[in-house]
MARVEXVEX-92000 format. One record per atom (N, C-alpha, C): residue number from 1; x, y, z. Coordinates in nm, 2 decimals, always signed. Example, Ala and Ser with C-alpha at 12.3 -4.5 7.8 and 13.67 -1.06 7.14 Angstrom:
BEGIN
[1, [+1.32, -0.57, +0.78]]
[1, [+1.23, -0.45, +0.78]]
[1, [+1.32, -0.33, +0.78]]
[2, [+1.28, -0.22, +0.71]]
[2, [+1.37, -0.11, +0.71]]
[2, [+1.29, +0.00, +0.79]]
% end
This chain:
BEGIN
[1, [+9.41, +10.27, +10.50]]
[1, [+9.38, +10.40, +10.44]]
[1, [+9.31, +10.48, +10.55]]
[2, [+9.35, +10.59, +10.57]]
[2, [+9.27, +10.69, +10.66]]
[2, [+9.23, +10.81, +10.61]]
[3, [+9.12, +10.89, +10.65]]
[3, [+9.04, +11.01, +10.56]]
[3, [+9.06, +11.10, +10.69]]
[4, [+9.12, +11.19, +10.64]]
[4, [+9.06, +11.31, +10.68]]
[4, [+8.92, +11.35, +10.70]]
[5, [+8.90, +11.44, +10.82]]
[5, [+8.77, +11.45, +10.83]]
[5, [+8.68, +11.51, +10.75]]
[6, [+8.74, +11.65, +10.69]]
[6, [+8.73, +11.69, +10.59]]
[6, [+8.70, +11.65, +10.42]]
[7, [+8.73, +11.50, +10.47]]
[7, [+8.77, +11.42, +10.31]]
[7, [+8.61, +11.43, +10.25]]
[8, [+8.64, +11.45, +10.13]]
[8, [+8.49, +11.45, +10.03]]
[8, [+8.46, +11.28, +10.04]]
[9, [+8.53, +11.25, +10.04]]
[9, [+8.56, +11.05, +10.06]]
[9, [+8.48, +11.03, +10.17]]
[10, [+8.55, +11.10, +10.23]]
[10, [+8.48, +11.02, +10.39]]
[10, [+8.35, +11.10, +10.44]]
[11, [+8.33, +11.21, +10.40]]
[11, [+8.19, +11.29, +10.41]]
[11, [+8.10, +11.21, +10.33]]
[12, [+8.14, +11.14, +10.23]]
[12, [+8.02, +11.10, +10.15]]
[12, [+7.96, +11.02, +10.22]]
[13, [+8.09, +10.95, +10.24]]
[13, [+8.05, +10.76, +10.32]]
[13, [+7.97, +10.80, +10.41]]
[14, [+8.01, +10.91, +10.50]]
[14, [+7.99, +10.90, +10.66]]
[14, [+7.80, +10.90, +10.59]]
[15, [+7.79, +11.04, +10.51]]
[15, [+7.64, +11.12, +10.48]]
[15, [+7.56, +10.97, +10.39]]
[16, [+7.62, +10.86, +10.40]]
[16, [+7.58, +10.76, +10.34]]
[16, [+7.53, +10.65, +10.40]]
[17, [+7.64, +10.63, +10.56]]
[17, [+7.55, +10.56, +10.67]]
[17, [+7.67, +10.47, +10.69]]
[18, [+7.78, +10.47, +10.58]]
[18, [+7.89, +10.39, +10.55]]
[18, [+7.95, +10.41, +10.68]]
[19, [+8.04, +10.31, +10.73]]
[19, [+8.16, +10.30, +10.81]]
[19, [+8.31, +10.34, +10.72]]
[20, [+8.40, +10.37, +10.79]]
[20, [+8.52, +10.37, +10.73]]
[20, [+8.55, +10.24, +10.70]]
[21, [+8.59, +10.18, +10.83]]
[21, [+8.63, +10.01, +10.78]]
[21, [+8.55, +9.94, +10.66]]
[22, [+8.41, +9.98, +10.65]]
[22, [+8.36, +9.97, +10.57]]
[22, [+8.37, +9.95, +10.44]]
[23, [+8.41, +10.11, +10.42]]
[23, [+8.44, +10.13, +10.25]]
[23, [+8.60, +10.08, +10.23]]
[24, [+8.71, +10.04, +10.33]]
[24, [+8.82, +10.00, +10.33]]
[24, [+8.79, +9.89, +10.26]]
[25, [+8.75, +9.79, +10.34]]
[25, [+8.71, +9.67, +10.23]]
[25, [+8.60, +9.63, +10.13]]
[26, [+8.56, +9.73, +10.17]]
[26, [+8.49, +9.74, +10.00]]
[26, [+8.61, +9.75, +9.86]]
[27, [+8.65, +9.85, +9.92]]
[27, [+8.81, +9.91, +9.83]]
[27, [+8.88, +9.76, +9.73]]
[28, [+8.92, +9.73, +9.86]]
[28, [+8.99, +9.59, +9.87]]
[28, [+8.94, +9.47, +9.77]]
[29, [+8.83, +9.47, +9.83]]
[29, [+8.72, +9.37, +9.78]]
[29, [+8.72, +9.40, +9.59]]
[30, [+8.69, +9.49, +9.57]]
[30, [+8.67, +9.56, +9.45]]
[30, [+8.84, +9.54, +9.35]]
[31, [+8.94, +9.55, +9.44]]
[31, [+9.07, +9.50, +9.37]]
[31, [+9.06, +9.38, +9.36]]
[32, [+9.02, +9.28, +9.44]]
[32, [+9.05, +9.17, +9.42]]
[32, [+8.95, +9.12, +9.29]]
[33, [+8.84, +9.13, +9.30]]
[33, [+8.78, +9.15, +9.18]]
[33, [+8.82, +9.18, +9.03]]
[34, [+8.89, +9.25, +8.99]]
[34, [+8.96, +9.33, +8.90]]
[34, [+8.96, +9.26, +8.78]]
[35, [+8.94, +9.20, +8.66]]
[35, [+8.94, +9.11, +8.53]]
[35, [+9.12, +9.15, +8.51]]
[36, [+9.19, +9.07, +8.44]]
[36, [+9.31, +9.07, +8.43]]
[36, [+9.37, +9.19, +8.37]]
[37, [+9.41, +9.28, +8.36]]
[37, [+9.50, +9.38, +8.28]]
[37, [+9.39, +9.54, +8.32]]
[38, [+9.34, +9.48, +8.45]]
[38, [+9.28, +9.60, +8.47]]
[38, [+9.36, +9.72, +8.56]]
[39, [+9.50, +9.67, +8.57]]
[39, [+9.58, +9.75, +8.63]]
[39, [+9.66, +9.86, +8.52]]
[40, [+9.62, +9.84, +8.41]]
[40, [+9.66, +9.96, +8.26]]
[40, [+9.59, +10.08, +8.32]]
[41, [+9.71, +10.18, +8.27]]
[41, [+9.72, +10.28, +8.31]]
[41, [+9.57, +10.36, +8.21]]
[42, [+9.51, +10.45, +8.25]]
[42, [+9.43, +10.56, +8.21]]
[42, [+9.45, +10.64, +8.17]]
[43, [+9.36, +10.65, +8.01]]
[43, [+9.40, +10.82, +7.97]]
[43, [+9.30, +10.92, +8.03]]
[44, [+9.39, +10.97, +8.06]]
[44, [+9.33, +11.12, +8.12]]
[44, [+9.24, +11.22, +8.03]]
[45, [+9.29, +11.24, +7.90]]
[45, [+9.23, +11.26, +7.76]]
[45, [+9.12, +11.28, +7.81]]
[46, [+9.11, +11.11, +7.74]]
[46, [+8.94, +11.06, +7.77]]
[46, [+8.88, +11.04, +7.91]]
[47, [+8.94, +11.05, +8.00]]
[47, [+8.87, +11.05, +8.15]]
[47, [+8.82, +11.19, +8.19]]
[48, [+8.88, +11.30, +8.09]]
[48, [+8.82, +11.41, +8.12]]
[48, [+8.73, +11.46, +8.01]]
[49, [+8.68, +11.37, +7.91]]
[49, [+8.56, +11.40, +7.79]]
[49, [+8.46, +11.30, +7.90]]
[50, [+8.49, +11.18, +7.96]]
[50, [+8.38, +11.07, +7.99]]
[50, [+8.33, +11.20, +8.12]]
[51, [+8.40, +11.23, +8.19]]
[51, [+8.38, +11.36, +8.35]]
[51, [+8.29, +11.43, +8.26]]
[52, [+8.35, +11.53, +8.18]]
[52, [+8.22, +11.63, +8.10]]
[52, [+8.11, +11.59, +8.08]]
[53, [+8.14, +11.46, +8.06]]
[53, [+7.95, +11.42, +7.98]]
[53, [+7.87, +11.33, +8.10]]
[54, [+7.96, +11.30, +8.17]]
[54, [+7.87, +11.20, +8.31]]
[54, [+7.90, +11.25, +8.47]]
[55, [+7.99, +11.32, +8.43]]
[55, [+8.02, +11.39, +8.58]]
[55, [+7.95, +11.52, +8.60]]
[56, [+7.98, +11.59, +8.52]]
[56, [+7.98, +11.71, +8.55]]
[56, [+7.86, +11.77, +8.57]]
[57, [+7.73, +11.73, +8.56]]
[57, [+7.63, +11.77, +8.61]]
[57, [+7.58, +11.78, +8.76]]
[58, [+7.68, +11.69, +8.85]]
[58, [+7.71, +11.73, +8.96]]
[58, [+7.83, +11.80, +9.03]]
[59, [+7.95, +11.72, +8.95]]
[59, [+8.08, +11.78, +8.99]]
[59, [+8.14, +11.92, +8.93]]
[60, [+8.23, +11.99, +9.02]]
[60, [+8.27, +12.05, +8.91]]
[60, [+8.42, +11.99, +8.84]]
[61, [+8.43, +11.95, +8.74]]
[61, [+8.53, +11.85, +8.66]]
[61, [+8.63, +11.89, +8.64]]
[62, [+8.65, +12.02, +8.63]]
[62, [+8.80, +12.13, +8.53]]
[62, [+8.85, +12.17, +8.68]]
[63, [+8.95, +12.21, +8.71]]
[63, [+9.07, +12.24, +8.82]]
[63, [+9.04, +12.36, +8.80]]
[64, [+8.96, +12.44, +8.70]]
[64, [+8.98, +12.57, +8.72]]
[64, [+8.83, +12.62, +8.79]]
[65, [+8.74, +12.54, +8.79]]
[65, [+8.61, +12.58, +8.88]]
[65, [+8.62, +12.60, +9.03]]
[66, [+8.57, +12.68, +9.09]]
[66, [+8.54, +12.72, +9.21]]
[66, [+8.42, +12.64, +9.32]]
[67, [+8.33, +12.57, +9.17]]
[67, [+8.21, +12.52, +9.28]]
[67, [+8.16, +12.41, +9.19]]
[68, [+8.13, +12.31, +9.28]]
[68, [+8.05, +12.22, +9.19]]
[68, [+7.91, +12.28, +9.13]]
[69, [+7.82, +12.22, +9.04]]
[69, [+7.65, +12.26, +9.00]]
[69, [+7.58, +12.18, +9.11]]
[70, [+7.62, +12.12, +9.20]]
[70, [+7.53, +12.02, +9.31]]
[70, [+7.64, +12.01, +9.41]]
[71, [+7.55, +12.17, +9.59]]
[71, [+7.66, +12.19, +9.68]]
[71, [+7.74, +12.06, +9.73]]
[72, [+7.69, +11.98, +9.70]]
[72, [+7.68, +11.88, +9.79]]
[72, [+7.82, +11.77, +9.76]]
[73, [+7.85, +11.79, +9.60]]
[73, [+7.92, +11.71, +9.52]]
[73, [+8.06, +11.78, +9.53]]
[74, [+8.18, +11.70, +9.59]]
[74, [+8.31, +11.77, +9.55]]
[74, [+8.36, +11.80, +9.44]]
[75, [+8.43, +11.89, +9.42]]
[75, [+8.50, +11.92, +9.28]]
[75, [+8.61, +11.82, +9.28]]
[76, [+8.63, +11.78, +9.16]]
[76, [+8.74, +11.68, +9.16]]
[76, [+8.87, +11.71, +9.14]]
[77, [+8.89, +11.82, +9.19]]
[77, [+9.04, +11.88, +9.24]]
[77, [+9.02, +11.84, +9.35]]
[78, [+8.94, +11.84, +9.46]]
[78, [+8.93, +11.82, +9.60]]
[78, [+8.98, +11.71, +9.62]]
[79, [+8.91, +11.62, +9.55]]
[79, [+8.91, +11.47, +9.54]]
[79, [+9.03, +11.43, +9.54]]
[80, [+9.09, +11.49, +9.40]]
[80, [+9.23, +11.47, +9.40]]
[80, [+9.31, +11.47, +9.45]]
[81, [+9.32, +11.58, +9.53]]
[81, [+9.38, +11.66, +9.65]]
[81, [+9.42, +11.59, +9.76]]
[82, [+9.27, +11.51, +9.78]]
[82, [+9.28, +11.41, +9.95]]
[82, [+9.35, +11.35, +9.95]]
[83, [+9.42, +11.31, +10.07]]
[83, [+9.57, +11.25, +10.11]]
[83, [+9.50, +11.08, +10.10]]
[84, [+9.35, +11.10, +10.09]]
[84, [+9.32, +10.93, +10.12]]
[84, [+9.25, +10.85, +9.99]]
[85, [+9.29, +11.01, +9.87]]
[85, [+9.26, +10.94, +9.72]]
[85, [+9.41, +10.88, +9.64]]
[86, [+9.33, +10.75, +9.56]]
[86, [+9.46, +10.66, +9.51]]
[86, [+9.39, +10.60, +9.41]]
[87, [+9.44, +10.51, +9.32]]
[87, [+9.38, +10.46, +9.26]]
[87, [+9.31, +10.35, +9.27]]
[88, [+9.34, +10.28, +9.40]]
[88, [+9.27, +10.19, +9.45]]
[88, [+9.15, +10.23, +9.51]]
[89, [+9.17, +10.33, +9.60]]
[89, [+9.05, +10.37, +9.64]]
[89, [+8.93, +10.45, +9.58]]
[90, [+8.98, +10.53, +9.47]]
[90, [+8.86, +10.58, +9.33]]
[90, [+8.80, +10.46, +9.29]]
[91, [+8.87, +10.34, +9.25]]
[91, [+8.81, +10.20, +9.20]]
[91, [+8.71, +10.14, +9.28]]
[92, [+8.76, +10.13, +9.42]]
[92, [+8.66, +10.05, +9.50]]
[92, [+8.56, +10.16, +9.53]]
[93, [+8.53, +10.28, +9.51]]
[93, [+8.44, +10.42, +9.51]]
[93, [+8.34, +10.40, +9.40]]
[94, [+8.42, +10.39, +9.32]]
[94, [+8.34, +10.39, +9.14]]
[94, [+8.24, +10.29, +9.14]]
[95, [+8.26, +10.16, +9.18]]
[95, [+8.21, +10.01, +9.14]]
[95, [+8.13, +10.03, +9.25]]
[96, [+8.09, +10.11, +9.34]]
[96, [+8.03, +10.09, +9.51]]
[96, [+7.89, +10.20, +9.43]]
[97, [+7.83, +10.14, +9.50]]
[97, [+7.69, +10.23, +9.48]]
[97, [+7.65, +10.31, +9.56]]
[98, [+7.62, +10.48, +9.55]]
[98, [+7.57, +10.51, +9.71]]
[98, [+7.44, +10.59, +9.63]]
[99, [+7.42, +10.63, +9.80]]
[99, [+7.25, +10.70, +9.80]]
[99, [+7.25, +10.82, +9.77]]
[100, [+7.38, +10.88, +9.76]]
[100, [+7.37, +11.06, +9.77]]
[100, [+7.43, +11.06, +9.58]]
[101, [+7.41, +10.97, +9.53]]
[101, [+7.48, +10.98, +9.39]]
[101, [+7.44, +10.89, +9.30]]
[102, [+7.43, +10.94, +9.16]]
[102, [+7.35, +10.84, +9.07]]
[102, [+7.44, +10.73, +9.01]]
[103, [+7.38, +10.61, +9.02]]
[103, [+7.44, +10.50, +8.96]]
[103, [+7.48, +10.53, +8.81]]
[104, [+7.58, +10.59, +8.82]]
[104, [+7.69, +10.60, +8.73]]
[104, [+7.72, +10.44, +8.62]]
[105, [+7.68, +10.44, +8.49]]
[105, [+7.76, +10.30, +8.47]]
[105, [+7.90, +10.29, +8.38]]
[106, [+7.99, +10.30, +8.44]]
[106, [+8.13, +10.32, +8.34]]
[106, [+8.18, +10.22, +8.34]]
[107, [+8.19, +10.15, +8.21]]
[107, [+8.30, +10.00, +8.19]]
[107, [+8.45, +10.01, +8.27]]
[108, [+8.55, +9.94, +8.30]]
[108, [+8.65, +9.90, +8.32]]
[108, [+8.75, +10.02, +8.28]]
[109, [+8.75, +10.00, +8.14]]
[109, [+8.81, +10.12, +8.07]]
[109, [+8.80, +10.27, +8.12]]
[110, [+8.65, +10.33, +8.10]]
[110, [+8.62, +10.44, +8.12]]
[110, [+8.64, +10.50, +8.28]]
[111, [+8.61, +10.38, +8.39]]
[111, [+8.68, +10.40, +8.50]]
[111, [+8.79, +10.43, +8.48]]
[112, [+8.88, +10.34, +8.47]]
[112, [+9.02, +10.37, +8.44]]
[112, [+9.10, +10.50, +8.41]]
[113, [+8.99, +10.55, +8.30]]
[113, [+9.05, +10.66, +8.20]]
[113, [+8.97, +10.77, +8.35]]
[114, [+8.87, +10.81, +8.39]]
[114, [+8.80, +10.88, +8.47]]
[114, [+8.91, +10.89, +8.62]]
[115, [+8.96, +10.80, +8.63]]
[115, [+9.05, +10.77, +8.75]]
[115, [+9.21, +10.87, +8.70]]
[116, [+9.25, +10.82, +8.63]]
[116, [+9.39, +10.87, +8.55]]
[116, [+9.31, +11.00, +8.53]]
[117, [+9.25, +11.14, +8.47]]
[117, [+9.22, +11.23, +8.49]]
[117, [+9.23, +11.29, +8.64]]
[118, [+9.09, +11.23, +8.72]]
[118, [+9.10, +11.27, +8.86]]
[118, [+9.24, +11.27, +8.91]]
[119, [+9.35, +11.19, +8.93]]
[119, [+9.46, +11.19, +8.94]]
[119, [+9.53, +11.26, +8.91]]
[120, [+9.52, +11.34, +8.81]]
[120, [+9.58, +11.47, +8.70]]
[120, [+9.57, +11.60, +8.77]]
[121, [+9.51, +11.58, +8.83]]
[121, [+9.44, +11.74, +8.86]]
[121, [+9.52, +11.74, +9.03]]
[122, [+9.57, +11.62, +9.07]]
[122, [+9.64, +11.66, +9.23]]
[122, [+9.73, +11.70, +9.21]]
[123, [+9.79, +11.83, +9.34]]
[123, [+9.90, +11.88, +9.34]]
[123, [+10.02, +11.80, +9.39]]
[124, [+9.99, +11.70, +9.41]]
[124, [+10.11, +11.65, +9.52]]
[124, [+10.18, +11.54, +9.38]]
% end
């Protein structure tokens, strides 16, 4: 997997002390992990009510915002957008803890469903 330099992905990491190879196997690591049937697809639905109520006080969540409420936080069109977002790599993101961002706690599911939204919103 490679980031653009640009990548909100890889700005985070970098602004986090993280290495690339780093968070690669983290990624990795975090799939292999997985409890069985964790490869079910996400509603978007609800990945975009879970964003409003846990994301959005940093991100901006809807494709039609201009700016996140925290400069610091990509909008998750951006995110979406990156050539080096997938669903593998939002998973091993999600489950990873960093310093520039609050430990978030979302079950299996609500990842899932938060993932399958973020995904919704790319043009490609």
């Amino acid at each position: 997997m490679r980031f653009r330099e640009r990548s909100p992905i890889a700005g985070a990491a970098k602004h986090a002390g993280m290495r690339r190879p780093a968070l690669v196997l983290l990624a990795c690591a975090a799939l292999g992990l997985a409890p069985a049937g964790a490869e079910t697809a996400g509603d978007p639905i609800s990945g975009r009510r879970i964003a409003e109520s846990s994301c959005a006080g940093c991100h901006a969540v809807h494709s039609h915002a201009t700016a996140s409420p925290e400069p610091g936080a990509p909008r998750f069109e951006v995110i979406a957008n990156d050539p080096g977002a997938s669903v593998a790599g939002l998973t091993g993101w999600l489950r990873a803890s960093h310093p520039a961002m609050p430990n978030v706690m979302l079950d299996e599911q609500q990842a899932r469903d938060v993932i399958a939204y973020l995904m919704s919103l790319g043009s490609w």
